[in-house]
C-alpha positions in Angstrom: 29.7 9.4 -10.3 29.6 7.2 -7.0 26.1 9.0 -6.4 24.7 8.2 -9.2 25.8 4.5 -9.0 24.0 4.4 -5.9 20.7 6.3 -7.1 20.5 3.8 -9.9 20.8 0.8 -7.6 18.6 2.3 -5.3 16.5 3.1 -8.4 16.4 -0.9 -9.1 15.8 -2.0 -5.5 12.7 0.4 -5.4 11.3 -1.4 -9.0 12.2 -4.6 -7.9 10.5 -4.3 -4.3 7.4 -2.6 -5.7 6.7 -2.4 -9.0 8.0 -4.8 -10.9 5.9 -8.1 -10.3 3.3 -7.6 -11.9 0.6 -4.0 -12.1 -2.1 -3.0 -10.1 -5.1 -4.9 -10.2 -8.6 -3.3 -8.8 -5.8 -0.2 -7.9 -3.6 -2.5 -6.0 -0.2 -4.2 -6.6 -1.0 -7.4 -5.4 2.2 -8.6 -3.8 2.7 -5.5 -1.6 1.1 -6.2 1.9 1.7 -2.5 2.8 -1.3 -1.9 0.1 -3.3 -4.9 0.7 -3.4 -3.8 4.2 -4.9 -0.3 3.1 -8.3 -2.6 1.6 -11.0 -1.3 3.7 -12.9 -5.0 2.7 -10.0 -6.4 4.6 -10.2 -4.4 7.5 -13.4 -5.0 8.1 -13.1 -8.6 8.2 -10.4 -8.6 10.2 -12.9 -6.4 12.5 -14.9 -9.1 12.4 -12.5 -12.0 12.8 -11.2 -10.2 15.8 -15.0 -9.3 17.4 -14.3 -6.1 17.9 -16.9 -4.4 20.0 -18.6 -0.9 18.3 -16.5 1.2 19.9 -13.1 -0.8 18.5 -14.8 -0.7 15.5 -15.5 3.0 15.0 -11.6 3.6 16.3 -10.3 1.7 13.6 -12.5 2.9 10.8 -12.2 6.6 11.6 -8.6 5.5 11.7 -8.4 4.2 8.1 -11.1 7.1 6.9 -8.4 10.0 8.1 -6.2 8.8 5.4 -8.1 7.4 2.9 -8.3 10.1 0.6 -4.2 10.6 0.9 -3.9 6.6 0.6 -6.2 6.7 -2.5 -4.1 9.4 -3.9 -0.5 8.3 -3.5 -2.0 4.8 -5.1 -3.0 6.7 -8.2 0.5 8.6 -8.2 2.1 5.4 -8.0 0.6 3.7 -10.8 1.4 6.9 -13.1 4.7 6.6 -12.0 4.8 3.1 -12.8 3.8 3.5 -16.4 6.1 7.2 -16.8 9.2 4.6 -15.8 8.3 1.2 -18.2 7.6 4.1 -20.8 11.3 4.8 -20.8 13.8 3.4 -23.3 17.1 2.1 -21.5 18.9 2.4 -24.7 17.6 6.4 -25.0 21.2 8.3 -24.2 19.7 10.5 -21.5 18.1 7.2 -19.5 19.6 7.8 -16.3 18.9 11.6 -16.3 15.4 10.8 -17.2 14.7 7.8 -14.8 16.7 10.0 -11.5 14.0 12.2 -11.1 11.4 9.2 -11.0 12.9 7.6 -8.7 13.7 10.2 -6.2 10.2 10.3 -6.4 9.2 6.5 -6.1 11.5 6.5 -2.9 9.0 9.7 -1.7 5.9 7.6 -2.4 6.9 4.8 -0.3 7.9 6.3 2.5 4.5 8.2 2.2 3.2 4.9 2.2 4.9 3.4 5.1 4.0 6.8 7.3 0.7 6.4 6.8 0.9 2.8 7.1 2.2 3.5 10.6 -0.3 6.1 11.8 -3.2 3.4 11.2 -1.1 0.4 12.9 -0.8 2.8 15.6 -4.4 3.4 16.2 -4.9 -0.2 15.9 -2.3 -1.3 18.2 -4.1 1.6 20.7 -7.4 0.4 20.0 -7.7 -3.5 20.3 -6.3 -5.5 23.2 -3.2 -7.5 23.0 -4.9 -11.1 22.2 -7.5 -8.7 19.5 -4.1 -7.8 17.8 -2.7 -11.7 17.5 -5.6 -12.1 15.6 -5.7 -9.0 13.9 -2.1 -9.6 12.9 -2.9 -13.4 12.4 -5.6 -12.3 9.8 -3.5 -10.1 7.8 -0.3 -12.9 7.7 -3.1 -15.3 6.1 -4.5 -12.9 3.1 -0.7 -11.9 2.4 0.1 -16.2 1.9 -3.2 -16.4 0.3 -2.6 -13.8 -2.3 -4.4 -10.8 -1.1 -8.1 -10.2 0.7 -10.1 -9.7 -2.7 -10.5 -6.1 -3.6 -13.9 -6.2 -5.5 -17.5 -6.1 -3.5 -18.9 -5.0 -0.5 -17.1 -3.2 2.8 -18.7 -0.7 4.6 -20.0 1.4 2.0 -20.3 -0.5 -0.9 -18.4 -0.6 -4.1 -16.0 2.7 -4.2 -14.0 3.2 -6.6 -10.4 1.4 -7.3 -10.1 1.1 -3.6 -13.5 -0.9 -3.5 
């Protein structure tokens, strides 16, 4: 029983911290910098902002690019499992065996997230100097308090997608 208090308030920490304020716009959940900071449009600016030579540049973007298609797809998994857990009723008798499952899983996603998250900071952090990173942190700090980088237009390759 003590396990399952736990799963169920680890269950509402998980909503509460990532779901639950509002969905995905343009395949984003606006108020979760660990997403924002996957928008290629907003890694190229901060490219920019923090005048990175070519060679900076291609580090960073081949960084982003070996994840993309994993980043892409654990968004899309996400949203599913967004709309499989507001589809449950909490006054359905079997709620908690139902929901337990989905948020095992909603704890895998994150931490999916966060890992890949990490492996791009990484290259980053081994890519730009240390006063190129103040900015490059600086940059990201400002579209978080501004409410996100804008996730429709341009980057690199033009419009792709929900990941634009």
């Amino acid at each position: 029983m003590r396990t399952r208090h736990a799963l169920l308030l680890a269950t509402l920490l998980v909503l509460t911290a990532c779901g639950g304020r509002g969905g995905p716009r343009g395949g984003y959940d606006r108020e979760s910098p660990q997403q924002q900071r996957y928008s290629e449009k907003a890694v190229m600016r901060a490219l920019g902002q923090v005048e990175a030579d070519e060679q900076q540049r291609l580090a960073v973007l081949n960084a982003f690019d070996r994840d993309d298609a994993e980043r892409r797809r654990l968004l899309t998994e996400g949203e599913q499992l967004r709309r499989d857990i507001a589809s449950l009723s909490k006054s359905q008798p079997d709620y908690l065996a139902r929901i337990e499952p989905l948020a095992k899983r909603k704890g895998e996603l994150v931490t999916e997230e966060l890992l890949i998250q990490a492996r791009f900071d990484q290259a980053v952090v081994n890519t730009l100097t240390p006063e190129q990173l103040e900015r490059w942190d600086e940059q990201f700090r400002q579209g978080v308090e501004r409410g996100g980088f804008g996730e429709s237009g341009g980057g690199r390759r033009g419009r792709r997608g929900p990941m634009g």
